[in-house]
C-alpha positions as CSV (number, residue, x, y, z in Angstrom):
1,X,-49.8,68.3,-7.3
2,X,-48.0,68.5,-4.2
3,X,-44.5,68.9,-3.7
4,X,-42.4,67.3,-0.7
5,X,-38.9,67.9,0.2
6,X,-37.1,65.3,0.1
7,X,-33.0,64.6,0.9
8,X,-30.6,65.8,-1.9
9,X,-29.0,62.3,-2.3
10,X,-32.5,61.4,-4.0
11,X,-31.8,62.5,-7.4
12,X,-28.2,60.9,-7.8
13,X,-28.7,57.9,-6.1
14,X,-31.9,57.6,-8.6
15,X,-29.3,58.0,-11.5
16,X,-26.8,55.4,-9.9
17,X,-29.7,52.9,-10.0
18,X,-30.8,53.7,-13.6
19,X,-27.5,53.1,-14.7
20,X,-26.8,50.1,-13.0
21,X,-30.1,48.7,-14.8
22,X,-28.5,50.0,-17.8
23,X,-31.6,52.5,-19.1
24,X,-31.2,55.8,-20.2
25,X,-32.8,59.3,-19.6
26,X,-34.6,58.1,-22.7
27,X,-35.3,54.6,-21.8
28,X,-36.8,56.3,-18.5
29,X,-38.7,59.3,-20.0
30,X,-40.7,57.1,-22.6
31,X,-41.6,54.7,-20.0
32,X,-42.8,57.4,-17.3
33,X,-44.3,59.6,-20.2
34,X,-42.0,62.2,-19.6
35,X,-39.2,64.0,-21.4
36,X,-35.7,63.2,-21.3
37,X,-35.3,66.9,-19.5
38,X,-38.0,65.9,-17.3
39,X,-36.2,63.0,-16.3
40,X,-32.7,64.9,-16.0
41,X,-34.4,67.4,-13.8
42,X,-35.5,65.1,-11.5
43,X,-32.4,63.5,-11.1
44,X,-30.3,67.0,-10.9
45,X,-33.3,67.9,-8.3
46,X,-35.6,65.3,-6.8
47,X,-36.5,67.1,-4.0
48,X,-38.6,70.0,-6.5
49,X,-40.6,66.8,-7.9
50,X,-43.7,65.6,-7.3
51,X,-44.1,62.7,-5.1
52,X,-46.1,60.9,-7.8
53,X,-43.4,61.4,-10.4
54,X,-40.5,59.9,-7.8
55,X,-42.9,57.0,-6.6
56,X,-43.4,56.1,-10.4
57,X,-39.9,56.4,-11.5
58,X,-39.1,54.3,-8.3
59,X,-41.7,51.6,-9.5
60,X,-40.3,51.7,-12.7
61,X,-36.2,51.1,-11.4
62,X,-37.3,48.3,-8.8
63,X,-36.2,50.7,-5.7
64,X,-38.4,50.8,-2.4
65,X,-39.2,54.4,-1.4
66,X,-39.7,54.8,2.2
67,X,-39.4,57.4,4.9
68,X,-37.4,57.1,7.8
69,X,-38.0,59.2,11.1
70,X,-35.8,61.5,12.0
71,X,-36.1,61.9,16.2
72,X,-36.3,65.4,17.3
73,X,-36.5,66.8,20.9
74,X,-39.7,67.8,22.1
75,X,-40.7,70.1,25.1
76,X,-39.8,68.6,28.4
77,X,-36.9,66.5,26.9
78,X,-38.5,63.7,25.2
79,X,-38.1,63.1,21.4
80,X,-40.7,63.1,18.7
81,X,-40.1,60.9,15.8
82,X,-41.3,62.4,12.4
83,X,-40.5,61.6,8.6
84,X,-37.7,63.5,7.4
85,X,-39.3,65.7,4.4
């Protein structure tokens, strides 16, 4: 599986939702498959989880994953836009 870095805000803001729906680690893990430390992990660390693990768990909370460019100078002064990861 590959693994891609992703921002730090991930994990916690993955937790924010999952309380606001009112599920726990539990609720989460036995829906994804997963253990509750699994699930804790992810939300400690997202950006060490696989990308199909965080594109499930945001299927599962309702949340749209997406990437957003982040514009970076290229040679000869113009930008380059890439995803942020």
């Amino acid at each position: 599986m590959d693994i891609i870095r992703v921002p730090d805000q991930l994990g916690p803001k993955l937790r924010a939702v999952r309380m606001q729906r009112g599920l726990t680690q539990a609720d989460v893990a036995r829906q994804l498959g997963v253990t509750v430390q699994a699930v804790s992990r992810l939300e400690a660390n997202a950006g060490r989880a696989s990308f199909d693990r965080i594109h499930r768990l945001c299927l599962l909370l309702g949340v749209d994953l997406a990437l957003q460019p982040r514009d970076r100078p290229r040679a000869g002064g113009a930008t380059e836009s890439r995803p942020e990861w």
